[in-house]
N, C-alpha and C positions, 0 to 999 in steps of 0.2 A: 896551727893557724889555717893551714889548708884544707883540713876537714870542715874549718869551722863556715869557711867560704863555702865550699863543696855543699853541705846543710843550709846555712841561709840561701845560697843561690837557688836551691831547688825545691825548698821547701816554699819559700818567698814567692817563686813565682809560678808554684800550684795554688796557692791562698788567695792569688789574686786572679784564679780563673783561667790562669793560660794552661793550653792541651798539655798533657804531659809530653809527648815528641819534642815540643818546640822548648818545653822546658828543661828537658835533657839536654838540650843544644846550646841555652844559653848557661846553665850551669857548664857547659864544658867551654863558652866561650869567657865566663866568669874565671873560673880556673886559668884558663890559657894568660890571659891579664893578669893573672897574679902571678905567675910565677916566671911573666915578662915574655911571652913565647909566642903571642898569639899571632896566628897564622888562618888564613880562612882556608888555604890548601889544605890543612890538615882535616879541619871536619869535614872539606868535600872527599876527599880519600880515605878516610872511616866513615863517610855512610855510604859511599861505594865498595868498599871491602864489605860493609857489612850486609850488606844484598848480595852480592856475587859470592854464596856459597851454594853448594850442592844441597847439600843436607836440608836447607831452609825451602826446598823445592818440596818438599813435603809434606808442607802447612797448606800450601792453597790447593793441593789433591783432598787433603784429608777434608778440610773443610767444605770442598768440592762433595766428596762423598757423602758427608754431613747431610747436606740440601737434597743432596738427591735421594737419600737414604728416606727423609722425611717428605719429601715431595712424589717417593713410587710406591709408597704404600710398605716398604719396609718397616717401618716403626708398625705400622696398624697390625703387622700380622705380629710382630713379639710381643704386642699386648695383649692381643688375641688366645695365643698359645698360653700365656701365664695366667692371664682366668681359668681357661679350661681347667690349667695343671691345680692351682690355689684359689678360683676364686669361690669355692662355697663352702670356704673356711671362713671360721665367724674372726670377724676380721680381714676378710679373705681379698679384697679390694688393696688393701693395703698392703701386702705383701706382695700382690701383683705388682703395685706401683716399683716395690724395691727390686724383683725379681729383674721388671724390663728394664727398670735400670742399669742394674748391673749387665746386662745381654748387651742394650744400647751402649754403652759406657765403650764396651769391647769391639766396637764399630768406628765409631765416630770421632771418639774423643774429644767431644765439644758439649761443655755442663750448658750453655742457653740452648743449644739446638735439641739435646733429648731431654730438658727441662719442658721447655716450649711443648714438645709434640708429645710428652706423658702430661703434664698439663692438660692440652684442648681436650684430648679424651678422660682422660678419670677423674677430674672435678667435679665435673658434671656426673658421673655416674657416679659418684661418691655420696656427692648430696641428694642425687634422687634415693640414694640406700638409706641415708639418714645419718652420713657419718659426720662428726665436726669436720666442719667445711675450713676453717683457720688450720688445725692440728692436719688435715691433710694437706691442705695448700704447704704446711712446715714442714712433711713429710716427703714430697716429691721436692719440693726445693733442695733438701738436705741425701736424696737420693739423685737429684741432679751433678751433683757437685763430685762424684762417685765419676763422673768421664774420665777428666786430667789426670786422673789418676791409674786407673785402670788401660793398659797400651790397647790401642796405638793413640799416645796423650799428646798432641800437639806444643804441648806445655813442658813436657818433657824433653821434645823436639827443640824448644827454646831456651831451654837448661841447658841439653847436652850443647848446643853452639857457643851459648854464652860462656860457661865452665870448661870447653873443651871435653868433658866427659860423654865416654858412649854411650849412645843410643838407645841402640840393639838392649846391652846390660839393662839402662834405666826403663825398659819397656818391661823386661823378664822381671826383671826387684819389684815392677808396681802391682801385679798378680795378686799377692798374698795381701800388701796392704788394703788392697781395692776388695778385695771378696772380706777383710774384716773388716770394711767400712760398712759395709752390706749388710754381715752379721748384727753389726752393733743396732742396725736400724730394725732389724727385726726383732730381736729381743726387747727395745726401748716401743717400738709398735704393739707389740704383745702387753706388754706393761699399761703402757698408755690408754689402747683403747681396750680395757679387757672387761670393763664395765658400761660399755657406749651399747643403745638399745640398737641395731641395726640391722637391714635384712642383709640373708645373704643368697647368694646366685647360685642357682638350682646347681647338682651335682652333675654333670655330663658323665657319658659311658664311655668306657675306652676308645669306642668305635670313633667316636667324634673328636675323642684326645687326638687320635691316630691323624684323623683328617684336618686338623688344626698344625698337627706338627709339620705334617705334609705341605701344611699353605706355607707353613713357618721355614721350612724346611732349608730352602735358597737366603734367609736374612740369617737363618742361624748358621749357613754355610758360613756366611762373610770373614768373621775372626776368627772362623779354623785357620782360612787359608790367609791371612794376614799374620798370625801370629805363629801359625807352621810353619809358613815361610821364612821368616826370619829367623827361627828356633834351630831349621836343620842348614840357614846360614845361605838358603837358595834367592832369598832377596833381602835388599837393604831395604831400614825404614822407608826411603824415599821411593824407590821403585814398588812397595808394600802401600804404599799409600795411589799412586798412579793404578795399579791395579785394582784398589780399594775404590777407588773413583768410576772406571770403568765397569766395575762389576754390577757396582748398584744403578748405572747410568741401564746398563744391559739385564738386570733382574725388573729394574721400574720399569721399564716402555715393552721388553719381548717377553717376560715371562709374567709379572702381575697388572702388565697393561693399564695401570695408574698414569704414567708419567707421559704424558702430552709433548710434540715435538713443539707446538706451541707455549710452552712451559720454560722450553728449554731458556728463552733469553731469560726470563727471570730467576730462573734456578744460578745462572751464570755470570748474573750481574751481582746478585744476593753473595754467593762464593769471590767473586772479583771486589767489592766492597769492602768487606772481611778483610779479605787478603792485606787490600792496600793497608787499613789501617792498621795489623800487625805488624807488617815489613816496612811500614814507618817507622814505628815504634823501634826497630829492632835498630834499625838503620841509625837513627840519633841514640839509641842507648852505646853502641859501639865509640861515639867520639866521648862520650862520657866515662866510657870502660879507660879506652888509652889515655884519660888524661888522669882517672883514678890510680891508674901503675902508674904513669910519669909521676906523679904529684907524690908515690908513696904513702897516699892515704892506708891502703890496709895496714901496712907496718904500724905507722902511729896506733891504729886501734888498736892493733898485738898489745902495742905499748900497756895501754888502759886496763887490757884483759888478761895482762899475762899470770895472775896466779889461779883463771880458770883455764886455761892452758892444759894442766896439768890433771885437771880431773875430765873428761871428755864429755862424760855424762850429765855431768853441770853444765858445762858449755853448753850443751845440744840444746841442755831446757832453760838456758839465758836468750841463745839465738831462735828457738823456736816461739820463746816470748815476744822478742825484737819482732821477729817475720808475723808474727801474730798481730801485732800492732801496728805496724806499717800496712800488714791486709786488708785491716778494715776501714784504711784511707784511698787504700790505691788498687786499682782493679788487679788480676792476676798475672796479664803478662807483666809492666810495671813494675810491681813488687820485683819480678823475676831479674828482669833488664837493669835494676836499678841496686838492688842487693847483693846478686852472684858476683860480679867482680869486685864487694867491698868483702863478700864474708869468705870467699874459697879459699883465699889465701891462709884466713884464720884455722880455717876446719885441718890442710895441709900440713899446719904447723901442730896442729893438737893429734894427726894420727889421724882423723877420723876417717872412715871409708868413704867416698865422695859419689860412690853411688847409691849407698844407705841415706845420707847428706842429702843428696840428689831429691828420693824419695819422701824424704821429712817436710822438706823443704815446700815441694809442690804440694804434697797433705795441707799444711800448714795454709797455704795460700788459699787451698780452697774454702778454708775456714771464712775466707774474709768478704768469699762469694754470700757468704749467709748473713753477715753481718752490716748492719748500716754504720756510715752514711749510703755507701755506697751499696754493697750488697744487690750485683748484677743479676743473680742469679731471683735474688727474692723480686725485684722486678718484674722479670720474667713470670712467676708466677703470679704476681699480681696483677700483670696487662694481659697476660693469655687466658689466666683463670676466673680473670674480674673478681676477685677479692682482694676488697682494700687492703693497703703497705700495711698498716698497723697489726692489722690481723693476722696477717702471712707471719711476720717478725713474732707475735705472740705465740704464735705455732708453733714454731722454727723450734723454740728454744729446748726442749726436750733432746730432739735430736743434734742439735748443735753439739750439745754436754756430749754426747755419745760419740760421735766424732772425735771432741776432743780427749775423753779420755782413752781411746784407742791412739791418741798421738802421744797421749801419754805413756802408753804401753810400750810403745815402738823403741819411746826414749831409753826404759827400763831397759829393755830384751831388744837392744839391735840385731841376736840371730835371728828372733823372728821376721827379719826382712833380711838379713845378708845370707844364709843358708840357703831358703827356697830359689833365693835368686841366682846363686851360684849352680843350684842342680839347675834351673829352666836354662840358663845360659849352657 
């Protein structure tokens, strides 16, 4: 009966418009009434535990570096570099897009922010080549979505708090899945447009690769020294992200002289904005955590599930359905805050590795970046790129499939993500 409260209260009072925060909150004050407890000290004391952690100091650096990353001219010079390296390959546009993706991903960690700034630039040069303008606009959305996943993932960041699970680990396990997410996009790109009439951009001489890297040189430093760092164990995500902030604040204004000190309030308010509404979010999903253990809801679900229990592999691709479906209603953190304390319990009891779990999990979510109603991410391409929702969604669809069947892969061959991740660790 408690589950069934826990679902009406929360579902009921997203359907009728209210923020998800505030919904988490009155589902947990729904809960507390039923099971006779209700107390308003307790939700003020889990959303104050749930901001007073360390680790969560590492969301408003990273996103910090985000804005600045795109506000000093860093994004401009990785796109920059990846023409030089691909672009007068026929096609060659298009694998730029996936390239600075993947590079950006390994920055930032935020799918609107290198969605947005591979958007404003290659739409436009896309279409002036002649390329379909919808199949690209589906192209960088579905190469946006490649951040969360690839460390340093903020979304990870929100995993490992909510789950208890490390960090550091889920940042090293998301490597391999994030470079086949990548793969996937270019063989489905290859495929797709391998019959599109399109020009392609003159072939440059090494000289000028040479002098593009050099510009590139300081944005490609960035996730050396963020993910060296944490690799030989010399900083934690949180101080890895503070640094990450600093760096691109110090590459945008002293070295590519982009970044205006008159910029700065807005760069700070955009990152401050952000901020709050995640550590909202995080903050009321905590009193819905503690009343999901009080209440024993994951047990009951064991209840429900227990002869997939037993096969682990079935379970994954039952709950990666579940996370599948719940994505494409609820944005990514959400999903995250609202799942992890009903499903970890179950994954513990079935064996599974919880940082493989970890990694499925955030893939999975990002699926639902690309999919409507919501589908944050296909927004973004349809407000930066100005082509219309429908069309962007008509895109998408090719590489969506691609995506999903690389989560399908993961499910088969969990070493392909527990292996790598244990050597990068």
């Amino acid at each position: 009966m408690t589950l069934l409260v826990f679902i009406v209260s929360l579902l009921g009072s997203m359907a009728l418009g209210v923020p998800v925060a505030f919904a988490l909150i009155f589902c947990g004050v729904m809960l507390m009434s039923f099971m006779g407890m209700f107390n308003t000290q307790i939700i003020a004391q889990n959303m104050l535990i749930g901001a007073d952690t360390f680790t969560l100091l590492a969301i408003p650096f990273f996103i910090l570096a985000g804005e600045l990353m795109n506000a000093g001219g860093l994004s401009k010079r990785i796109i920059e570099f990846a023409i030089t390296c691909v672009g007068h390959i026929r096609g060659g546009l298009g694998l730029v897009a996936i390239i600075a993706a993947v590079i950006m991903a390994s920055i930032s960690g935020s799918a609107a922010a290198d969605t947005a700034a591979l958007a404003a630039i290659l739409i436009p040069m896309m279409a002036k080549a002649g390329y379909n303008v919808p199949r690209s606009a589906g192209l960088i959305a579905a190469g946006g979505v490649i951040a969360p996943v690839i460390p340093p993932s903020m979304a990870f960041i929100i995993f490992g708090v909510a789950a208890n699970v490390s960090i550091s680990q889920l940042f090293m396990a998301g490597i391999v899945p994030g470079m086949l997410m990548g793969f996937a996009l270019v063989v489905t790109w290859l495929i797709v447009a391998r019959n599109d009439n399109v020009e392609t951009l003159p072939r440059v001489g090494w000289a000028e690769r040479g002098r593009a890297s050099g510009r590139a040189a300081w944005a490609l430093g960035m996730p050396v020294i963020i993910l060296g760092g944490i690799k030989m164990g010399v900083v934690t995500p949180t101080e890895a992200a503070v640094i990450a902030a600093f760096y691109a604040l110090f590459v945008g204004m002293f070295v590519y002289r982009e970044l205006k000190i008159s910029e700065l309030p807005r760069v700070l308010i955009a990152a401050g904005r952000t901020t709050a509404a995640i550590m909202f979010l995080v903050c009321a999903a905590l009193v819905s955590a503690w009343l999901i253990t009080a209440a024993n809801i994951p047990n009951e679900i064991i209840g429900y599930i227990e002869p997939l229990i037993e096969s682990p592999r079935l379970l994954m691709l039952v709950l990666m359905l579940l996370i599948l479906v719940v994505g494409t209603a609820l944005d990514l953190t959400p999903t995250i805050l609202i799942l992890t304390p009903v499903l970890m319990p179950i994954v513990a009891k079935a064996g599974i590795d919880p940082v493989y779990f970890g990694v499925m999990f955030i893939m999975n979510c990002c699926i639902g970046l690309l999919t409507p109603p919501v589908g944050v991410v296909l927004n973004v391409v349809s407000g930066v790129g100005r082509v219309p929702l429908g069309k962007v969604i008509r895109g998408v669809w090719p590489f969506l499939i691609a995506q999903i069947l690389v989560i399908l892969l993961l499910v088969a061959f969990p070493s392909i993500v527990i292996i790598p991740a244990r050597w990068f660790y």
